[in-house]
mmCIF file as Biopython writes it, N, C-alpha, C and O atoms, coordinates in Angstrom:
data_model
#
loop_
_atom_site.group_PDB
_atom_site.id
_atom_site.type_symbol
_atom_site.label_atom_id
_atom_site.label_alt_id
_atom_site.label_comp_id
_atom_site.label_asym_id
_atom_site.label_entity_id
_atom_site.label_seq_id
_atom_site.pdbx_PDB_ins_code
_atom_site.Cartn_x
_atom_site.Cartn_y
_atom_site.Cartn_z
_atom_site.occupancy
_atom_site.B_iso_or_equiv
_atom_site.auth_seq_id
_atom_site.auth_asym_id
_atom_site.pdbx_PDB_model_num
ATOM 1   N N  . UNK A ? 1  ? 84.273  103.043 111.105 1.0 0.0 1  A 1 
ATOM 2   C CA . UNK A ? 1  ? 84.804  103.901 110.077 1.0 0.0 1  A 1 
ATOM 3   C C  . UNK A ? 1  ? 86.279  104.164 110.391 1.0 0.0 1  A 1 
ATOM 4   O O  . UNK A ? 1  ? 86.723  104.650 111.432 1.0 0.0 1  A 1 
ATOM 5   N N  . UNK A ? 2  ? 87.052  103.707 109.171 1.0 0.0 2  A 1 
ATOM 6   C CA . UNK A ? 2  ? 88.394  104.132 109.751 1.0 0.0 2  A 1 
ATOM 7   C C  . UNK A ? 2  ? 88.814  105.733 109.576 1.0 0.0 2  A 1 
ATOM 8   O O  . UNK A ? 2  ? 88.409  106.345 108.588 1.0 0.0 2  A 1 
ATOM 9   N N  . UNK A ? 3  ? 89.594  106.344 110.519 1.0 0.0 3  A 1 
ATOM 10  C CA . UNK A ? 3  ? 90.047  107.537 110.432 1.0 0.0 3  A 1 
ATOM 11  C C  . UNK A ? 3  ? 91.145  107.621 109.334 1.0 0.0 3  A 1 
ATOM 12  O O  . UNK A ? 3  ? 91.889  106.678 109.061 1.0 0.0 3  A 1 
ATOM 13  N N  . UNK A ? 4  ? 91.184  109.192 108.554 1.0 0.0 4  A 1 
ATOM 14  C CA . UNK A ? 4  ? 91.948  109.873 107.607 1.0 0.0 4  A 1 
ATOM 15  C C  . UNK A ? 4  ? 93.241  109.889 108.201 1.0 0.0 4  A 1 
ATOM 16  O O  . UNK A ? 4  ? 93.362  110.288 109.360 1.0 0.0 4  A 1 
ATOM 17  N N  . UNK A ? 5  ? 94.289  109.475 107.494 1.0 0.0 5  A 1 
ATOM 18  C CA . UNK A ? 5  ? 95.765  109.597 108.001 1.0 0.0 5  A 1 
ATOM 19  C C  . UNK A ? 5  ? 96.140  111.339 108.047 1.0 0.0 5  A 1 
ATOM 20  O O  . UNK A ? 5  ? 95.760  112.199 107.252 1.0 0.0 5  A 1 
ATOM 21  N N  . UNK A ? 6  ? 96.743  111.450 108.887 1.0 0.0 6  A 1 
ATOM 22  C CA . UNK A ? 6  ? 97.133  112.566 109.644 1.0 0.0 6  A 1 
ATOM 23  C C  . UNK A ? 6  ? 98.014  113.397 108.524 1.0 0.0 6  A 1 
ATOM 24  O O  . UNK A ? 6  ? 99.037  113.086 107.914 1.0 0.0 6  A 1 
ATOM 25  N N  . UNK A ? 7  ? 97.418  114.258 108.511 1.0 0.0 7  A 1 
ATOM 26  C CA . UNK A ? 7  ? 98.706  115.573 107.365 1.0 0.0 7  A 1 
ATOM 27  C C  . UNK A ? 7  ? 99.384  116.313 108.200 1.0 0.0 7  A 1 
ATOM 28  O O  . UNK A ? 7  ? 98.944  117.042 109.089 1.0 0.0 7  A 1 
ATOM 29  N N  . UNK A ? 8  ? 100.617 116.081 107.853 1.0 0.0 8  A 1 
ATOM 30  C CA . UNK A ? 8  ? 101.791 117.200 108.447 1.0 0.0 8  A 1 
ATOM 31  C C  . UNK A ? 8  ? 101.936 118.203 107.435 1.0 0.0 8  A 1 
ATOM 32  O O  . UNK A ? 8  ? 102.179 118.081 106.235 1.0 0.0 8  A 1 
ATOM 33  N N  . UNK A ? 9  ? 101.708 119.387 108.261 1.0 0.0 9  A 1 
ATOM 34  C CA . UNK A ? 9  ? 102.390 120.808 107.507 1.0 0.0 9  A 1 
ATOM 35  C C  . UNK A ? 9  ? 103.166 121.255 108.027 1.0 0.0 9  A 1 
ATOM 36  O O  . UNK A ? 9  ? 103.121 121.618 109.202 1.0 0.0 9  A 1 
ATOM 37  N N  . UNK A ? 10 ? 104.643 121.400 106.825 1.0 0.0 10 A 1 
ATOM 38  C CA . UNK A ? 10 ? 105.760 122.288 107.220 1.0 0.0 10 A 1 
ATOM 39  C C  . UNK A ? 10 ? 105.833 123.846 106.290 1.0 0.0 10 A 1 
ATOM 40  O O  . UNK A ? 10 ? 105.541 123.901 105.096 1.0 0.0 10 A 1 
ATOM 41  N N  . UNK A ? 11 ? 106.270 125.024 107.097 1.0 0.0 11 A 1 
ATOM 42  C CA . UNK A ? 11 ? 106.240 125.741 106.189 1.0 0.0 11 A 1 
ATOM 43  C C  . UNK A ? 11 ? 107.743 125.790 105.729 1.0 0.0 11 A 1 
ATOM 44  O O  . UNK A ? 11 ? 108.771 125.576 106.372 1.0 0.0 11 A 1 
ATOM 45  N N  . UNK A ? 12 ? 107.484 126.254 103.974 1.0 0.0 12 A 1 
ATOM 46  C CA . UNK A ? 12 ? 108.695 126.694 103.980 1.0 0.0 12 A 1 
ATOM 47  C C  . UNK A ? 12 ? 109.226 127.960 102.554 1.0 0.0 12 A 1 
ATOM 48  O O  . UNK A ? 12 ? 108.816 128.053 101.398 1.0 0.0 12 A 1 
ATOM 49  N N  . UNK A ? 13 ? 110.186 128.696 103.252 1.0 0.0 13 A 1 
ATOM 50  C CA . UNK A ? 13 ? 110.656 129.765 102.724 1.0 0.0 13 A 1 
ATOM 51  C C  . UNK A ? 13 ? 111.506 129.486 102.037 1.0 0.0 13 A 1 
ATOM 52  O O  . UNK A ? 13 ? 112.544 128.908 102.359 1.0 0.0 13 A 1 
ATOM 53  N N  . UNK A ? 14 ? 111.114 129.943 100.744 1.0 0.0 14 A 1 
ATOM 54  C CA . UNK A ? 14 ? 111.885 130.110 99.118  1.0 0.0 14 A 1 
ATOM 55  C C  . UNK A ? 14 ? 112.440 131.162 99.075  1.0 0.0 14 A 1 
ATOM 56  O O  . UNK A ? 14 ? 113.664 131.040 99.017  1.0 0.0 14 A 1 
ATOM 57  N N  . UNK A ? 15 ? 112.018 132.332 99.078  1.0 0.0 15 A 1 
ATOM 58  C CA . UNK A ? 15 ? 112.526 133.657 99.235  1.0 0.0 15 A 1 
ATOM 59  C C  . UNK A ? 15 ? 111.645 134.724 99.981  1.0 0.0 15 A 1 
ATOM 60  O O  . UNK A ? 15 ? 110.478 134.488 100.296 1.0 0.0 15 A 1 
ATOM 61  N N  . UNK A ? 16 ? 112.378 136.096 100.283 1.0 0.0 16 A 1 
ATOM 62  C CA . UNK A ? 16 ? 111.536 136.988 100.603 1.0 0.0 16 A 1 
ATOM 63  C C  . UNK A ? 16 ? 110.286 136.901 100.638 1.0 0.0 16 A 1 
ATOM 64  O O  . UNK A ? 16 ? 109.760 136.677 101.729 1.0 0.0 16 A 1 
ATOM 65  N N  . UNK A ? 17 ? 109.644 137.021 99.708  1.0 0.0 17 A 1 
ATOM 66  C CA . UNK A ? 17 ? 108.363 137.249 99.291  1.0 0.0 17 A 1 
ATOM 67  C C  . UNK A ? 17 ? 107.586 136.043 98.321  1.0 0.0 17 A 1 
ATOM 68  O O  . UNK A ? 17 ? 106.757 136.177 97.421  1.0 0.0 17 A 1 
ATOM 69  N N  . UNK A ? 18 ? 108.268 134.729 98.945  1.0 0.0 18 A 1 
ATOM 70  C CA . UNK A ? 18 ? 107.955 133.286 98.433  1.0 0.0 18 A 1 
ATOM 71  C C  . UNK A ? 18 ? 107.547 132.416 99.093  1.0 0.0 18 A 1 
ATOM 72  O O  . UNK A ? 18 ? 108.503 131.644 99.164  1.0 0.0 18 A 1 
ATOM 73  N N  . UNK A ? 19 ? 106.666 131.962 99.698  1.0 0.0 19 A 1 
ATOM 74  C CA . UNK A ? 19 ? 106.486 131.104 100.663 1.0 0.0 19 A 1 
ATOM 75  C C  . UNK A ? 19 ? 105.906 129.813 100.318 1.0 0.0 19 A 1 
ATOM 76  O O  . UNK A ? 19 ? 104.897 129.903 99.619  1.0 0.0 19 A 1 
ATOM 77  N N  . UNK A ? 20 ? 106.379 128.324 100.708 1.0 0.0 20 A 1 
ATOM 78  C CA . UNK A ? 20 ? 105.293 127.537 100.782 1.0 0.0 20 A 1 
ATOM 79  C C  . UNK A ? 20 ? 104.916 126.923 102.072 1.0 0.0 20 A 1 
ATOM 80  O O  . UNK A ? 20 ? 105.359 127.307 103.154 1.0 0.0 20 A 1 
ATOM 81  N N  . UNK A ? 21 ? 104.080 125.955 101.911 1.0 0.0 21 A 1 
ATOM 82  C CA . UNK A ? 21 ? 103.590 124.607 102.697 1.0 0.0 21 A 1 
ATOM 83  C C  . UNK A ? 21 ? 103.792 123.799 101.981 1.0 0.0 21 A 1 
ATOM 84  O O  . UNK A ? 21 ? 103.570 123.799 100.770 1.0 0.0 21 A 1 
ATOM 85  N N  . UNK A ? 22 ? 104.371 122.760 102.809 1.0 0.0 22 A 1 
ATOM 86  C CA . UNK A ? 22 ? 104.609 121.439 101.848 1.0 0.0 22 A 1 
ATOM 87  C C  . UNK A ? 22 ? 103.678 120.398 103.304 1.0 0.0 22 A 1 
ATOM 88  O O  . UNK A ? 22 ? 103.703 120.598 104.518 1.0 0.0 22 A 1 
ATOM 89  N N  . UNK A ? 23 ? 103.000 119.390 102.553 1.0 0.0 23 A 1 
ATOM 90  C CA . UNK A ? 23 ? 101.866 118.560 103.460 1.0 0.0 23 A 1 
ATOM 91  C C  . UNK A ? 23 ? 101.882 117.242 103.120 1.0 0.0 23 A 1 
ATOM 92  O O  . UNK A ? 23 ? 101.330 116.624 102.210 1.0 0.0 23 A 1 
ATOM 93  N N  . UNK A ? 24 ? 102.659 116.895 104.069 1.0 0.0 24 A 1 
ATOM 94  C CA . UNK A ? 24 ? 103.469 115.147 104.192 1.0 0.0 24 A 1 
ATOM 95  C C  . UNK A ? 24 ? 102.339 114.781 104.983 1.0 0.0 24 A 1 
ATOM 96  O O  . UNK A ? 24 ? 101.858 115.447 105.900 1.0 0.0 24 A 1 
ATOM 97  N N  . UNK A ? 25 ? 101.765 113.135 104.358 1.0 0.0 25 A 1 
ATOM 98  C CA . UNK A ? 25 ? 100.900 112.594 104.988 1.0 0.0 25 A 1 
ATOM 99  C C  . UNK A ? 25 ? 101.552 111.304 104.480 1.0 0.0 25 A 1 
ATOM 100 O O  . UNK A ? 25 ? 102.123 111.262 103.391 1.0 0.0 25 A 1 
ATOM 101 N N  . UNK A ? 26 ? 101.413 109.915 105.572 1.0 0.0 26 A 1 
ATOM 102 C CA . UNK A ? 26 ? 102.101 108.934 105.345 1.0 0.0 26 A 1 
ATOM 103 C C  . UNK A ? 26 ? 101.693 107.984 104.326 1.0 0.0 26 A 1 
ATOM 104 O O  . UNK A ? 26 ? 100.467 107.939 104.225 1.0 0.0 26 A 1 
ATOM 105 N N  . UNK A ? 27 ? 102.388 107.123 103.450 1.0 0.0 27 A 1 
ATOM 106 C CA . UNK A ? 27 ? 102.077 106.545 102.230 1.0 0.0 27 A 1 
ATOM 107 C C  . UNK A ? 27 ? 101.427 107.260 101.099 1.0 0.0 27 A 1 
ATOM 108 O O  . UNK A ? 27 ? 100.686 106.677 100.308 1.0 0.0 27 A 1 
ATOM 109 N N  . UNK A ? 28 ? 101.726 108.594 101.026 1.0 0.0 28 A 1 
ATOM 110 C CA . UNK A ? 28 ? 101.227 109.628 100.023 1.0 0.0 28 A 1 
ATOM 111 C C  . UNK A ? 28 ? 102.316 110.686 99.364  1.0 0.0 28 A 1 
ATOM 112 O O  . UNK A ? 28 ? 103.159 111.179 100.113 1.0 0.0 28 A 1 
ATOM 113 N N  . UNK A ? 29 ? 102.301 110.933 98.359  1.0 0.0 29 A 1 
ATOM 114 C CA . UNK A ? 29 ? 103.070 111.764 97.849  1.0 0.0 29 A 1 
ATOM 115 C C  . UNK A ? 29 ? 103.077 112.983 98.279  1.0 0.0 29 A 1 
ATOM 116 O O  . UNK A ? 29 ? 102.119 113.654 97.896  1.0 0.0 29 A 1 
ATOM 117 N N  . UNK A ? 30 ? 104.023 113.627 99.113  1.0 0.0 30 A 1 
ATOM 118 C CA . UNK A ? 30 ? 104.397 114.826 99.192  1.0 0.0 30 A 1 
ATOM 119 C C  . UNK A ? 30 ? 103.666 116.221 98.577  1.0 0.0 30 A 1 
ATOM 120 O O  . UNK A ? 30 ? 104.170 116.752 97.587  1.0 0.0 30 A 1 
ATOM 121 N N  . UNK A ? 31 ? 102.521 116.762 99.172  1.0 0.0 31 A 1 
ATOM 122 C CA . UNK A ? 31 ? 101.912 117.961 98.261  1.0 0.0 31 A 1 
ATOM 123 C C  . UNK A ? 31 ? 102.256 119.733 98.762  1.0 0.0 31 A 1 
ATOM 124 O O  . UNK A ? 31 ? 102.080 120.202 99.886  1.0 0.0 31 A 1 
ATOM 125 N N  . UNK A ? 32 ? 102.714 120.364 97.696  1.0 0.0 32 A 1 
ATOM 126 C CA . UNK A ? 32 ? 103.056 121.814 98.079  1.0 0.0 32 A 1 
ATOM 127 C C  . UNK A ? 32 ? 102.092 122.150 97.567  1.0 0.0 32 A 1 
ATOM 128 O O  . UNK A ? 32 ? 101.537 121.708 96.561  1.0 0.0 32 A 1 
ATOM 129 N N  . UNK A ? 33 ? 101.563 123.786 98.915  1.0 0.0 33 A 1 
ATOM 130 C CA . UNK A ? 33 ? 100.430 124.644 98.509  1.0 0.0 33 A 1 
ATOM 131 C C  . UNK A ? 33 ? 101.499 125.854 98.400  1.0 0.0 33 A 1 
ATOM 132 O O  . UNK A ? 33 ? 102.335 126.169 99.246  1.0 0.0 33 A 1 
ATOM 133 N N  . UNK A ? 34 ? 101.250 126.473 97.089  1.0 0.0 34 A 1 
ATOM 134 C CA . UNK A ? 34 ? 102.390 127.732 96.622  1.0 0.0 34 A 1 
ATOM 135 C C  . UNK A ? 34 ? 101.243 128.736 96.414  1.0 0.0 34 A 1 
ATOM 136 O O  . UNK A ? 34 ? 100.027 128.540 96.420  1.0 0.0 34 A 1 
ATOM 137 N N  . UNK A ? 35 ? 102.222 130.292 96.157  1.0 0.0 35 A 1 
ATOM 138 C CA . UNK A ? 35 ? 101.276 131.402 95.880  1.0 0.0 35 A 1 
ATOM 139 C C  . UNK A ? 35 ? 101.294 132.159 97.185  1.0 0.0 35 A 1 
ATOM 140 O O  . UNK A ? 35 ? 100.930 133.332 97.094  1.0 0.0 35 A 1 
ATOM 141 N N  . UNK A ? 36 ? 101.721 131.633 98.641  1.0 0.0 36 A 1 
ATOM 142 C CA . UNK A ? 36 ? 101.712 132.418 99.171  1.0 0.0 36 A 1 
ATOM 143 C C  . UNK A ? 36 ? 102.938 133.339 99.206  1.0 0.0 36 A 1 
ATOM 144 O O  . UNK A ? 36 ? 103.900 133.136 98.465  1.0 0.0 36 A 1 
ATOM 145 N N  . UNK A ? 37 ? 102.900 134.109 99.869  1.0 0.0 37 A 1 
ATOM 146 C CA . UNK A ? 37 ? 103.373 135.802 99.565  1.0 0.0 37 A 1 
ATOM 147 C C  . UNK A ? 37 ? 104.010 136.666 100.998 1.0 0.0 37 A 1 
ATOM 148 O O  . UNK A ? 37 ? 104.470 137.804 100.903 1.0 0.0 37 A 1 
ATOM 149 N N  . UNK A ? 38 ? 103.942 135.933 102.249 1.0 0.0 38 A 1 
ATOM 150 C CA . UNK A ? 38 ? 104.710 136.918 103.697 1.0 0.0 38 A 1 
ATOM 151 C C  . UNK A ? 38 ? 104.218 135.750 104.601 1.0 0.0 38 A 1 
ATOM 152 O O  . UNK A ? 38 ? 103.243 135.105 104.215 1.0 0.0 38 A 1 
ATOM 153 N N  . UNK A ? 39 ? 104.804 135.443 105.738 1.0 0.0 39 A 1 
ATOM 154 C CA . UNK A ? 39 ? 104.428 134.907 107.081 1.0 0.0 39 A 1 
ATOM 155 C C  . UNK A ? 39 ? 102.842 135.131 107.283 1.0 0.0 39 A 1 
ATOM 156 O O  . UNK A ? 39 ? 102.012 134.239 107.457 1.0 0.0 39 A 1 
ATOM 157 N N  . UNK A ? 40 ? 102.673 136.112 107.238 1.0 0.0 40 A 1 
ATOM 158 C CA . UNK A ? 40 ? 100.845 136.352 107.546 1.0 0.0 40 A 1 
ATOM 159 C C  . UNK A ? 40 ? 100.610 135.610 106.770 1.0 0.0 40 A 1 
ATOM 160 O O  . UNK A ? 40 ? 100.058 134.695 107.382 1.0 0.0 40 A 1 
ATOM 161 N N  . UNK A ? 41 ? 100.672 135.289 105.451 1.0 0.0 41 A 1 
ATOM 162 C CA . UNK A ? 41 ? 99.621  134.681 104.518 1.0 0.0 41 A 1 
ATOM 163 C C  . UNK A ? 41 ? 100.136 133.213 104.647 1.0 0.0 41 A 1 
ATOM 164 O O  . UNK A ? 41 ? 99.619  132.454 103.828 1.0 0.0 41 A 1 
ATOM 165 N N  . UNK A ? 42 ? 100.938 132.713 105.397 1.0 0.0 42 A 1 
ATOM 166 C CA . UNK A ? 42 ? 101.164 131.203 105.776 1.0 0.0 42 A 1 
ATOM 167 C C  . UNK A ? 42 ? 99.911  131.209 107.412 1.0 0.0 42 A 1 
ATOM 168 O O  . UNK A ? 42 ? 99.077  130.375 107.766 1.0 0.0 42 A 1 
ATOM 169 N N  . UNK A ? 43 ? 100.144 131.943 107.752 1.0 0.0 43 A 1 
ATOM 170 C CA . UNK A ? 43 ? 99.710  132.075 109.143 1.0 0.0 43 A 1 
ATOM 171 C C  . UNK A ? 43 ? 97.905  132.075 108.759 1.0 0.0 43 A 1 
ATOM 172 O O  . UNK A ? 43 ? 97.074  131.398 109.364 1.0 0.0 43 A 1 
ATOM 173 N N  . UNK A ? 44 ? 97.660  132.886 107.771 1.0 0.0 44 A 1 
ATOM 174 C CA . UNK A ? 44 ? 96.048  133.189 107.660 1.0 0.0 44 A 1 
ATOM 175 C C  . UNK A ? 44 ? 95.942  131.365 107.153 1.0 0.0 44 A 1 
ATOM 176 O O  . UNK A ? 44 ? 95.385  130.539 107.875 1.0 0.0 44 A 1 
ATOM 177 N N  . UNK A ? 45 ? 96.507  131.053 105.980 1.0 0.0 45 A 1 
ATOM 178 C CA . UNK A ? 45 ? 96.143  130.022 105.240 1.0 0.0 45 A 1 
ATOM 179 C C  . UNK A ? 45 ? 96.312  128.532 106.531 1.0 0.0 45 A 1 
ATOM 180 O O  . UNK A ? 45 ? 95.583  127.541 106.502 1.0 0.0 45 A 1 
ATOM 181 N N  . UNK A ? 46 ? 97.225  128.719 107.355 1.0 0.0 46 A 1 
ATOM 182 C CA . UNK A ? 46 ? 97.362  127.833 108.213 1.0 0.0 46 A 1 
ATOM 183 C C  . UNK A ? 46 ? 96.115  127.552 109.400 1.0 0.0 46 A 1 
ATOM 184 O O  . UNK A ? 46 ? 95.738  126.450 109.798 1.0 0.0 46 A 1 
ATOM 185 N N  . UNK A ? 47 ? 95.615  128.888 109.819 1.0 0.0 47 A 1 
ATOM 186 C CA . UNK A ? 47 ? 94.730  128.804 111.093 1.0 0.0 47 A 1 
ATOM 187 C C  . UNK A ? 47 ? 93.468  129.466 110.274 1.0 0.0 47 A 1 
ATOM 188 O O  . UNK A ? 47 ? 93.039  130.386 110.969 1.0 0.0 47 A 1 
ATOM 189 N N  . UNK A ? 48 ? 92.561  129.319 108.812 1.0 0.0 48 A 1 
ATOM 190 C CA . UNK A ? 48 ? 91.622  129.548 108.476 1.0 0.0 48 A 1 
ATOM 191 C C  . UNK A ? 48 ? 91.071  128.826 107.446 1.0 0.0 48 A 1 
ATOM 192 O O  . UNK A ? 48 ? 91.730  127.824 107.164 1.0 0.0 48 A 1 
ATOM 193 N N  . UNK A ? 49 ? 90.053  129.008 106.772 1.0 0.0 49 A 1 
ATOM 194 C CA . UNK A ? 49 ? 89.543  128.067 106.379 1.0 0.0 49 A 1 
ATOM 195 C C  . UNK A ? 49 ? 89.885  127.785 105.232 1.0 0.0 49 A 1 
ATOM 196 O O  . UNK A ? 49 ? 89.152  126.942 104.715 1.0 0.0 49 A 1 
ATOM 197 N N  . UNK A ? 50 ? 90.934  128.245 104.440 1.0 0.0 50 A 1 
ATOM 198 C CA . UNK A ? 50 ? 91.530  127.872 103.076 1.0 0.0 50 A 1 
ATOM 199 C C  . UNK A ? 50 ? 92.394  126.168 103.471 1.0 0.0 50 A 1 
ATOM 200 O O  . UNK A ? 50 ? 92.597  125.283 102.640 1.0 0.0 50 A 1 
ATOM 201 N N  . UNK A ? 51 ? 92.782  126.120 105.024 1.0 0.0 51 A 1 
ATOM 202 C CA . UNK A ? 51 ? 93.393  124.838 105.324 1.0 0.0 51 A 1 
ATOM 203 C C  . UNK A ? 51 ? 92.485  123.548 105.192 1.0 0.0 51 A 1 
ATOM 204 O O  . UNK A ? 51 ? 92.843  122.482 104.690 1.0 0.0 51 A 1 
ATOM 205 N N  . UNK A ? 52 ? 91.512  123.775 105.617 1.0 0.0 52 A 1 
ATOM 206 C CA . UNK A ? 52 ? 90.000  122.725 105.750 1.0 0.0 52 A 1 
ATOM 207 C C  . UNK A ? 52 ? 89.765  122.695 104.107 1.0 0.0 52 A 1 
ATOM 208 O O  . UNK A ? 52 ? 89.881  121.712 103.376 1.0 0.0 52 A 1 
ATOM 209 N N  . UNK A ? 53 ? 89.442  123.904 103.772 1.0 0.0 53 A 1 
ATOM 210 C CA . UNK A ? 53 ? 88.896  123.601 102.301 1.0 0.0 53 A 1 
ATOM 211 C C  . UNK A ? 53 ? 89.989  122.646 101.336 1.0 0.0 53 A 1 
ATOM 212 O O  . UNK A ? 53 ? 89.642  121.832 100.480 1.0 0.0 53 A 1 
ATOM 213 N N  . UNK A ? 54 ? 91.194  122.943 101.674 1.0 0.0 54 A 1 
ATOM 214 C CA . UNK A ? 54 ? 92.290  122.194 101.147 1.0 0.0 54 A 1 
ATOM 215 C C  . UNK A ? 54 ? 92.379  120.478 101.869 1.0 0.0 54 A 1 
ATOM 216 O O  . UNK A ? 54 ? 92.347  119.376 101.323 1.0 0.0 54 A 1 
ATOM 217 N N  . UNK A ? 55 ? 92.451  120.721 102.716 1.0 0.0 55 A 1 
ATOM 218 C CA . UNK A ? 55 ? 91.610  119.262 103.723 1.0 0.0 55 A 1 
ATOM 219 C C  . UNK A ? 55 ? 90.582  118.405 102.397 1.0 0.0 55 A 1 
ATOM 220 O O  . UNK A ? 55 ? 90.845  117.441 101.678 1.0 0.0 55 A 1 
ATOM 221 N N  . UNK A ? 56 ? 89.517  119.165 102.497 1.0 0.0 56 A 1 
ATOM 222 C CA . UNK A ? 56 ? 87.982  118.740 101.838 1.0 0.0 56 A 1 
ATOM 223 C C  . UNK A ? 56 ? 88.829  118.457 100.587 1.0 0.0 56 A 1 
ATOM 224 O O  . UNK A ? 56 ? 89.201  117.284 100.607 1.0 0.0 56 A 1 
ATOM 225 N N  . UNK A ? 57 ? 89.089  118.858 99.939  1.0 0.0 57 A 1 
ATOM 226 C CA . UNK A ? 57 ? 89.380  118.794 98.095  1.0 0.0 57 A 1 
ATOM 227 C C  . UNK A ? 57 ? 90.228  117.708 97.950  1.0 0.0 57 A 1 
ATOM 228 O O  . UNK A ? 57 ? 90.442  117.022 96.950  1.0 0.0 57 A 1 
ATOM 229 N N  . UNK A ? 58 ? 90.834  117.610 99.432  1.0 0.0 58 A 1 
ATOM 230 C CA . UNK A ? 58 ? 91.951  116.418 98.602  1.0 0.0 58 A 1 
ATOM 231 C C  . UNK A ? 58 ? 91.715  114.835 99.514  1.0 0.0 58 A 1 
ATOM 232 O O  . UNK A ? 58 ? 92.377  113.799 99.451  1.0 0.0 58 A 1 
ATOM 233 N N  . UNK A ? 59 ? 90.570  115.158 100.291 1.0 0.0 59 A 1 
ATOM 234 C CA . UNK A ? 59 ? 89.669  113.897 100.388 1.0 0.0 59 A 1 
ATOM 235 C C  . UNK A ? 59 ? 90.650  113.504 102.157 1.0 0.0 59 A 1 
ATOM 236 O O  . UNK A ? 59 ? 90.867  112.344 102.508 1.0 0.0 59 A 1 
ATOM 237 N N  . UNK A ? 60 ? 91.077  114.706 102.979 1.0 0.0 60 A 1 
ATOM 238 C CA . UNK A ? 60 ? 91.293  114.317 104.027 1.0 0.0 60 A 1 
ATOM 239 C C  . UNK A ? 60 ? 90.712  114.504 105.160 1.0 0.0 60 A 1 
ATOM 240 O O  . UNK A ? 60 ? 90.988  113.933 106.215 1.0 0.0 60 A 1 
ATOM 241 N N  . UNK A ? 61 ? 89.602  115.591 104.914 1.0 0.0 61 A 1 
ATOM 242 C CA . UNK A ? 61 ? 88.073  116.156 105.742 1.0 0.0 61 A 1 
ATOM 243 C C  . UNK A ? 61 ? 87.061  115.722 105.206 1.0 0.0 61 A 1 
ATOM 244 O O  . UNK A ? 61 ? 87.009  115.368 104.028 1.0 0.0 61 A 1 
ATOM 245 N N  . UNK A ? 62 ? 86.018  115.692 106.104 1.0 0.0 62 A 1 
ATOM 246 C CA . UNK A ? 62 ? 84.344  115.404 105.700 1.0 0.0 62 A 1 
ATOM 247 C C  . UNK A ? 62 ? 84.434  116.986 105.572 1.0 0.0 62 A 1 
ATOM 248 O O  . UNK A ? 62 ? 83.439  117.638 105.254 1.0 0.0 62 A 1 
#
């Protein structure tokens, strides 16, 4: 079984109270997760399970 190519997440700050992730994976188009709202909510979404579930949906987790 071959393994899922590796996703890089960078975060990045739009404004104050604007945050994204943008999730570079190689030979794939560039995807931003928006809506978040302070450092914590990059930090929760980064080390919990909204990251996996985002993983699962876009076909890079079992």
């Amino acid at each position: 079984m071959a393994k899922s190519p590796r996703v890089e997440f960078k975060i990045v700050r739009v404004a104050a109270d604007n945050w994204q992730i943008s999730a570079e994976c190689p030979g794939t188009e560039t995807k931003l997760i928006t809506g978040l709202t302070s450092k914590a909510d990059v930090d929760d979404w980064m080390n919990g399970a909204r990251r996996i579930a985002w993983l699962r949906a876009n076909g890079y987790a079992k």
